[in-house]
SEDRENBA-884393 format. One record per residue (C-alpha): x, y, z; residue number from 1; chain. Coordinates in nm, 4 decimals. Example, Ala and Ser with C-alpha at 12.3 -4.5 7.8 and 13.67 -1.06 7.14 Angstrom:
+----------+----------+----------+-----+------+
!        X !        Y !        Z ! pos ! unit !
+----------+----------+----------+-----+------+
!   1.2300 !  -0.4500 !   0.7800 !   1 !    A !
!   1.3670 !  -0.1060 !   0.7140 !   2 !    A !
+----------+----------+----------+-----+------+
This chain:
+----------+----------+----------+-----+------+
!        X !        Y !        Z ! pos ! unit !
+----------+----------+----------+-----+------+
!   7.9079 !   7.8759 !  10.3995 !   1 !    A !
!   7.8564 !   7.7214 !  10.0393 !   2 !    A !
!   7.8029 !   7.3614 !  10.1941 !   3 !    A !
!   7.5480 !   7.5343 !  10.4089 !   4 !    A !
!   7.3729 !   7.6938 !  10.1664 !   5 !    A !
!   7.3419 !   7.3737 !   9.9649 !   6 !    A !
!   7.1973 !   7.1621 !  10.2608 !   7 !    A !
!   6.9165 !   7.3896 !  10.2811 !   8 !    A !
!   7.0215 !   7.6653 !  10.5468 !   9 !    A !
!   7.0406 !   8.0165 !  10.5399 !  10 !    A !
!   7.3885 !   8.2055 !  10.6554 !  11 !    A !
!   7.5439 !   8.4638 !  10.7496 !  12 !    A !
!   7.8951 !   8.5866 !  10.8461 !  13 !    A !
!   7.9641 !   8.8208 !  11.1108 !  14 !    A !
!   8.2829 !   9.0229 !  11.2173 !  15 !    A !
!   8.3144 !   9.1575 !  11.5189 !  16 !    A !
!   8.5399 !   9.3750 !  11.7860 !  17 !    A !
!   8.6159 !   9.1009 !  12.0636 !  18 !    A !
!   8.6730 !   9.2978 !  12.3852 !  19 !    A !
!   8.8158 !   9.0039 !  12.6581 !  20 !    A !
!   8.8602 !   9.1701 !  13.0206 !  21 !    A !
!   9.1391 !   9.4445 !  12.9299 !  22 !    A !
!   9.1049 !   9.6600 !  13.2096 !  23 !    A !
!   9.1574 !   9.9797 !  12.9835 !  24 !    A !
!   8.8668 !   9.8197 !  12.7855 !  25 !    A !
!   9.0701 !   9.7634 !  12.4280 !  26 !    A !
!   8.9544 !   9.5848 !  12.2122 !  27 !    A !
!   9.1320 !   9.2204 !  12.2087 !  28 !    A !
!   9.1418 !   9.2239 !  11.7895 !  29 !    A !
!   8.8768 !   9.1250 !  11.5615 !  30 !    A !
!   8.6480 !   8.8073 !  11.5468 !  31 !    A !
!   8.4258 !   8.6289 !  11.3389 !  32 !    A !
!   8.1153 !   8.3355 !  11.3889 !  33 !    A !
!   7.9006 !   8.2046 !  11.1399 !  34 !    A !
!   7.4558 !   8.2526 !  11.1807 !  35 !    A !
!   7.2481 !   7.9893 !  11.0420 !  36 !    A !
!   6.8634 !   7.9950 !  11.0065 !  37 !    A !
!   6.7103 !   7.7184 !  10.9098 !  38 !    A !
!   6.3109 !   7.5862 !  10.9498 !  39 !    A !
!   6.2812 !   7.9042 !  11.1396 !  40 !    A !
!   6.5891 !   7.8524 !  11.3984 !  41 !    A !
!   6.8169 !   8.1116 !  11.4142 !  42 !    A !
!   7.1660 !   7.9633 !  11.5402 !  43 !    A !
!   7.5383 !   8.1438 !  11.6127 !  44 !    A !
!   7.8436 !   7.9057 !  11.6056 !  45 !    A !
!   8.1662 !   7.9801 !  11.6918 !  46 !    A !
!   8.4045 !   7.7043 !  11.6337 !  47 !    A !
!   8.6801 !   7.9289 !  11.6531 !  48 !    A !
!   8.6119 !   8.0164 !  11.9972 !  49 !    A !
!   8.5687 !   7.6832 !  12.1200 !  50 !    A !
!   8.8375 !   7.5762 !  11.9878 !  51 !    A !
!   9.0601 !   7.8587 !  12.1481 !  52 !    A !
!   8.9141 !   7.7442 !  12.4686 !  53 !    A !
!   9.0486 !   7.3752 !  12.3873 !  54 !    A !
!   8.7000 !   7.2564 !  12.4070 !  55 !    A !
!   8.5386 !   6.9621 !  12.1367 !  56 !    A !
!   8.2171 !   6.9753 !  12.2397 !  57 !    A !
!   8.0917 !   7.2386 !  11.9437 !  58 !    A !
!   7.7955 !   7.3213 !  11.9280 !  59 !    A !
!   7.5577 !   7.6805 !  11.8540 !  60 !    A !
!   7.6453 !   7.9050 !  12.1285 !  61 !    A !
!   7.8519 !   8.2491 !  12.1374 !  62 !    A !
!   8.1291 !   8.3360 !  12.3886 !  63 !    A !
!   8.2877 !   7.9995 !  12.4783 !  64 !    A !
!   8.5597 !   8.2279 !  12.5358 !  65 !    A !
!   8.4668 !   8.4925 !  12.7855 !  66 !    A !
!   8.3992 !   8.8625 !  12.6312 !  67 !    A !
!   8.2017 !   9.1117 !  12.4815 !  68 !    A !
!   8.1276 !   9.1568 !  12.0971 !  69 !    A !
!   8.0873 !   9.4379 !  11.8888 !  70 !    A !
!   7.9108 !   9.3286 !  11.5717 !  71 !    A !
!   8.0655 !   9.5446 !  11.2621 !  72 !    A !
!   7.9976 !   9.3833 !  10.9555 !  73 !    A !
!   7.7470 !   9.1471 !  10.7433 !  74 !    A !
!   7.8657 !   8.9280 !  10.5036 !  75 !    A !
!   8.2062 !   8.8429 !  10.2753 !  76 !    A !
!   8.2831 !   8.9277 !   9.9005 !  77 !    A !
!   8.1253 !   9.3179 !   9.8997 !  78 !    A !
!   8.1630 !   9.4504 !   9.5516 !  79 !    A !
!   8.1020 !   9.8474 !   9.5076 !  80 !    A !
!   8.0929 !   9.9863 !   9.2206 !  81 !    A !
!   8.3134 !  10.3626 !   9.2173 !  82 !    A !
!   8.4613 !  10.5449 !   8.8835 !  83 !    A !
!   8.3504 !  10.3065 !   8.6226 !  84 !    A !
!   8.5982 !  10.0378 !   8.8714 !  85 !    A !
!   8.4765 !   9.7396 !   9.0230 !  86 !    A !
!   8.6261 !   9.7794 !   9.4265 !  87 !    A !
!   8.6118 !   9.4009 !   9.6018 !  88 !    A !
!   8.6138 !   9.4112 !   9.9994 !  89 !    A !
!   8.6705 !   9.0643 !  10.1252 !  90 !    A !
!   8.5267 !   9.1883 !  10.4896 !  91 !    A !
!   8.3922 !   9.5474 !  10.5333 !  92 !    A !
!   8.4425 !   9.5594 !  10.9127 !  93 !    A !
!   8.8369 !   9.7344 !  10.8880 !  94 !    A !
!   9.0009 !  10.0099 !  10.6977 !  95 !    A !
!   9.0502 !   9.9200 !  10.3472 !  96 !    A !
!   9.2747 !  10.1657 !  10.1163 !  97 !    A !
!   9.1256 !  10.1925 !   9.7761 !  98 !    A !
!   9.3878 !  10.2451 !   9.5154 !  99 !    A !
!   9.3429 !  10.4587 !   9.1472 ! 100 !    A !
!   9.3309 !  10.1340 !   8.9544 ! 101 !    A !
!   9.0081 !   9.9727 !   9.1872 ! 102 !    A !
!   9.2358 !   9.7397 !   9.3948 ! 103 !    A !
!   9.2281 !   9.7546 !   9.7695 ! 104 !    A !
!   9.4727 !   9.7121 !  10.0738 ! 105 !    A !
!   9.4223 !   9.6711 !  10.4452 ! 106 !    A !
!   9.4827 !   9.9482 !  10.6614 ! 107 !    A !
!   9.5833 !   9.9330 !  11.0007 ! 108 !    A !
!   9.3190 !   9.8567 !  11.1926 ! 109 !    A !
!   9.2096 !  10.0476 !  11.4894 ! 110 !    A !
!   9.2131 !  10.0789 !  11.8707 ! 111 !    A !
!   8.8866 !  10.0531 !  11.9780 ! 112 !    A !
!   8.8394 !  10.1277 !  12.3439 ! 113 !    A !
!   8.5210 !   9.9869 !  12.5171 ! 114 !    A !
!   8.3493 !  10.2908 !  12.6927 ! 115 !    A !
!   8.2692 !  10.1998 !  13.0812 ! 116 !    A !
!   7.9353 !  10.4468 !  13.0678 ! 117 !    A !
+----------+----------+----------+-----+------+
């Protein structure tokens, strides 16, 4: 993202519920691709994703690996200010326990179910 930045482009980073083709329509786990905009063109890449798929031909696309996503979250480093504390969320896309003393832990994330309506 910072090497991005410093060439010139704008970015984002996204988080996501991946659903893949569960038949009870759970969500797979959680997933994450990097937006760029730059001289006006907006541009997803997943190199994640194609790499899953075992594929080297990266380039800006989503779903290289066949599913559905559920965007959740915008951005990395959150800092909210609560009590006079300082409380840093890496990603704010899952459960996050906030402790007296301002430090977090994950929670457990949850099942997400995908509804077929």
């Amino acid at each position: 993202m910072a090497a991005l930045r410093t060439a010139g482009y704008d970015t984002a980073y996204l988080t996501c519920y991946f659903f893949d083709d569960d038949p009870n329509g759970i969500a797979a786990g959680m997933h994450c691709w990097v937006r760029t905009r730059h001289e006006g063109l907006i541009e997803d890449w997943d190199i994640a994703h194609f790499k899953k798929a075992g594929r080297a031909d990266v380039h800006a696309a989503l779903n290289p690996v066949p599913g559905l996503r559920v965007t959740l979250a915008h951005g990395r480093d959150h800092v909210y200010r609560w009590n006079g504390l300082d409380i840093h969320l890496p990603i704010p896309s899952r459960p996050n326990w906030v402790l007296a003393d301002g430090s977090t832990i994950w929670g457990a994330p949850p099942i997400v179910t995908l509804s077929r309506d």
